[in-house]
C-alpha positions as CSV (number, residue, x, y, z in Angstrom):
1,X,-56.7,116.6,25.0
2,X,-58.5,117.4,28.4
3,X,-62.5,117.7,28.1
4,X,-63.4,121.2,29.0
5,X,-66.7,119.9,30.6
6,X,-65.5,116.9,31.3
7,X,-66.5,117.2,35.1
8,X,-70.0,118.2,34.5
9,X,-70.8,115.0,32.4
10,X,-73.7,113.2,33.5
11,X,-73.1,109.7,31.4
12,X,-70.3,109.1,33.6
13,X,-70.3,104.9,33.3
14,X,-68.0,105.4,37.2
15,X,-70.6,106.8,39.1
16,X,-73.2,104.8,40.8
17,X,-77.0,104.8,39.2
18,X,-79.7,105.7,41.2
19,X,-81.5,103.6,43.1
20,X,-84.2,101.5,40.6
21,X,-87.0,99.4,41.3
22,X,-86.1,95.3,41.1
23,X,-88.6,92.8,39.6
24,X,-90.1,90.3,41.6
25,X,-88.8,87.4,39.9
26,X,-85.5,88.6,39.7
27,X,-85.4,89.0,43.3
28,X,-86.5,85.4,44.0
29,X,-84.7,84.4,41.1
30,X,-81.4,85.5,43.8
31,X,-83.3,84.2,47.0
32,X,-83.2,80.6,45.4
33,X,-79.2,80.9,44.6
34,X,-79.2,81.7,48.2
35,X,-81.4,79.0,49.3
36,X,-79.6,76.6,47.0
37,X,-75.7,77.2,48.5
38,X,-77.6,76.3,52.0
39,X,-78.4,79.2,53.6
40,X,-81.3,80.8,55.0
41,X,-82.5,83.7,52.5
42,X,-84.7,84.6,55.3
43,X,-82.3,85.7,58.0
44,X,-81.1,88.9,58.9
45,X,-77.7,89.5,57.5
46,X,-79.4,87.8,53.9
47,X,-83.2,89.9,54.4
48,X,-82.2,92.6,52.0
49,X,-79.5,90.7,49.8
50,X,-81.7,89.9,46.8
51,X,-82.5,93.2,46.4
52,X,-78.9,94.9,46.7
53,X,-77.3,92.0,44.6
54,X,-79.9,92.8,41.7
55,X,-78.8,96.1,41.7
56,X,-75.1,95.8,42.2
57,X,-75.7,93.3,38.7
58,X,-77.8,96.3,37.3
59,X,-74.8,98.8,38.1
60,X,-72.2,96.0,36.5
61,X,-73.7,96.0,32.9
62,X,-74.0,99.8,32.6
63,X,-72.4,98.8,29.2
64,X,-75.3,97.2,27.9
65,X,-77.3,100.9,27.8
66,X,-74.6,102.2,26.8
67,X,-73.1,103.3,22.7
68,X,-69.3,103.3,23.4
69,X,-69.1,105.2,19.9
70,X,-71.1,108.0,21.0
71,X,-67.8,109.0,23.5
72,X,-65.9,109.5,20.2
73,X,-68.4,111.5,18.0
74,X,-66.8,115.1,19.5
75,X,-63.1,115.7,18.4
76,X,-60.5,118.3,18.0
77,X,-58.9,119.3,14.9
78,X,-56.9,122.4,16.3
79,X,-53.8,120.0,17.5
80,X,-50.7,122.5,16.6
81,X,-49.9,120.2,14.1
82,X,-49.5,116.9,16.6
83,X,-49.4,113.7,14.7
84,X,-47.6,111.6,16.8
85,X,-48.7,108.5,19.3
86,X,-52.0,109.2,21.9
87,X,-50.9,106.8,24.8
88,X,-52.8,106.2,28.0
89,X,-51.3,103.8,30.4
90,X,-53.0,101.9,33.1
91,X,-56.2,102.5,33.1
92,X,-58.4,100.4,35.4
93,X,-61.4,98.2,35.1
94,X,-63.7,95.5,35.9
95,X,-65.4,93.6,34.1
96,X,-67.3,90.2,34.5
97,X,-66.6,86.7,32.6
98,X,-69.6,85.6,30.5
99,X,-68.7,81.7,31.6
100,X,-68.9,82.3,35.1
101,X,-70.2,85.4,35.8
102,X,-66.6,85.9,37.7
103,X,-64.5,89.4,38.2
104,X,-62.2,90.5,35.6
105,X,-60.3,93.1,37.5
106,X,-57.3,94.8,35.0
107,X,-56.0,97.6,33.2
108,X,-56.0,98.6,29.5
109,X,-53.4,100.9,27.5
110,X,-55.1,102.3,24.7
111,X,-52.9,104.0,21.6
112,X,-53.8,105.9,18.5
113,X,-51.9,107.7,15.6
114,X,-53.8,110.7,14.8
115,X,-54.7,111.3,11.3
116,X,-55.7,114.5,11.4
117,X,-58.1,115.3,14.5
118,X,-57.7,114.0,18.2
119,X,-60.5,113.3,21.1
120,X,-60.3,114.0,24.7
121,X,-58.4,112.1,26.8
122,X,-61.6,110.4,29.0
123,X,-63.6,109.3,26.0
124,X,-60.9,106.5,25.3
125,X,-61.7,105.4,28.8
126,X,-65.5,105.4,28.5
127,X,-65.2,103.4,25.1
128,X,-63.9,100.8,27.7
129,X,-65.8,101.2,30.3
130,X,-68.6,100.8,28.1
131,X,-67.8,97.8,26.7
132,X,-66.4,96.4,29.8
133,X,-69.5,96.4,32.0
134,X,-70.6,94.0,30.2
135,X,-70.7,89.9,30.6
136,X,-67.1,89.6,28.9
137,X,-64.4,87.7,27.5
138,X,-61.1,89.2,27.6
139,X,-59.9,88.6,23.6
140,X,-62.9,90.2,22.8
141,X,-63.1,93.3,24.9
142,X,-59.7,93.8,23.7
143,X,-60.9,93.8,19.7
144,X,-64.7,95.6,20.4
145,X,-62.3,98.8,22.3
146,X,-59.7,98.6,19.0
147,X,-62.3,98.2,16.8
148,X,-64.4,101.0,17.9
149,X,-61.5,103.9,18.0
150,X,-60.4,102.6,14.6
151,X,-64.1,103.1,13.5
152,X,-64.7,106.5,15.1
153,X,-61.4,108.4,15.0
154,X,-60.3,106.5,11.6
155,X,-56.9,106.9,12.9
156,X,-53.8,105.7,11.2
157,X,-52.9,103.2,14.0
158,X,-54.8,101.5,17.3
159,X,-52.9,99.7,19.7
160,X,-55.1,98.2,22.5
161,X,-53.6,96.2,25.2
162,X,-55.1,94.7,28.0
163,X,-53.8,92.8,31.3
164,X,-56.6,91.2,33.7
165,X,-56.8,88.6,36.3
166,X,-60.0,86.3,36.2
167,X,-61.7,85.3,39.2
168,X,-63.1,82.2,37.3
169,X,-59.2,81.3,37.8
170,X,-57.8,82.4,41.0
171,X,-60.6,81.6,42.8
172,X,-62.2,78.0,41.1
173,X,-61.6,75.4,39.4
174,X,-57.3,75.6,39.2
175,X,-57.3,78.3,42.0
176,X,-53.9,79.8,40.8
177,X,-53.5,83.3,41.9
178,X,-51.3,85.9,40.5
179,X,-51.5,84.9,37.0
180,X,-52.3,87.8,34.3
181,X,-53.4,87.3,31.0
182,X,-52.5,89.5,28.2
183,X,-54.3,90.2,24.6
184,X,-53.4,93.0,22.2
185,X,-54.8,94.3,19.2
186,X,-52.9,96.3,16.1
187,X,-54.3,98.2,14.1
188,X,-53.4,100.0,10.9
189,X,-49.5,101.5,10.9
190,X,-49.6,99.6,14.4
191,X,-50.0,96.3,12.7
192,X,-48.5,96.9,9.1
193,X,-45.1,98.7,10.4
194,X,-42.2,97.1,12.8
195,X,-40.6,100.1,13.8
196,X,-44.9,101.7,14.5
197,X,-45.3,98.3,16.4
198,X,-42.0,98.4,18.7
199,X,-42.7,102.3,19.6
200,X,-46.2,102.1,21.4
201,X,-44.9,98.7,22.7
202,X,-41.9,100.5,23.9
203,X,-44.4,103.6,25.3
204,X,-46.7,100.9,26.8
205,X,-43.8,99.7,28.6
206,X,-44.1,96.0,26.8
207,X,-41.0,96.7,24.0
């Protein structure tokens, strides 16, 4: 279900956050990375670098201020009676590996089976945003988004899947790019049921 004011929102974990002021020590904290790889913090093109890369950090962790369970607290019981699977497909995000502080750059599909109320569609996408902006591992970004709808919506089935590449991969250490990494998480009817399991796979597009 679409979110009649969904446009108007203002916690929108997309848009960019104003600019805000940047500790001292976190900026030299960056100017010494700089300094360290061999280059020269103080020259023009790296001047104003500290400062933007503190911010960009600031604006990559959004999830940290953020309570993803909040997006789910607002649902809708007048359905016409739907109590079939919730599906949406490919949506997109980044995220950043807590070992090296790499991208994670994928897309999630995120299932329910109502039990008797549904949410709006973006609120299953700012659950993962929320989670995702943070410093990351995949397995369990994949669990704290399943774990959360099964929480919130108490629904009678989650199916979270998630496909990703990892910078800390395809561009260090074994440098292999174009590999993807899959984890899923079942939930309820999702996890208990073989014919549940094999028709959100199917819908996914992984049966």
């Amino acid at each position: 279900m679409c979110d009649a004011n969904d446009d108007a929102a203002t916690d929108d974990l997309v848009a960019s956050p104003p600019k805000i002021p940047v500790p001292d020590d976190v900026v030299e904290a960056i100017r010494t990375l700089i300094r360290w790889t061999g280059e020269d913090p103080t020259r023009e093109g790296l001047i104003e670098t500290p400062l933007r890369v503190a911010r960009a950090w600031r604006e990559y962790t959004q999830g940290y201020s953020d309570d993803p369970a909040r997006h789910l607290e607002r649902v809708f019981e007048e359905v016409g009676g739907y109590d079939e699977i919730v599906l949406l497909r490919d949506i997109p995000f980044q995220s950043h590996c807590e070992h090296h502080m790499a991208p994670i750059v994928g897309k999630a599909h995120i299932a329910y089976l109502p039990r008797d109320h549904v949410v709006g569609i973006s609120k299953l996408a700012r659950v993962l945003h929320g989670y995702a902006r943070r410093l990351q591992v995949q397995e369990r970004l994949t669990a704290e988004v399943a774990d959360c709808i099964w929480n919130g919506l108490k629904p009678r089935g989650v199916a979270v899947v998630i496909e990703a590449t990892h910078g800390c991969m395809t561009a260090r250490g074994v440098r292999t790019p174009g590999v993807t990494m899959t984890t899923s998480r079942m939930m309820g009817v999702f996890r208990d049921d073989e014919r549940s399991r094999k028709e959100v796979l199917a819908l996914i597009g992984r049966g």
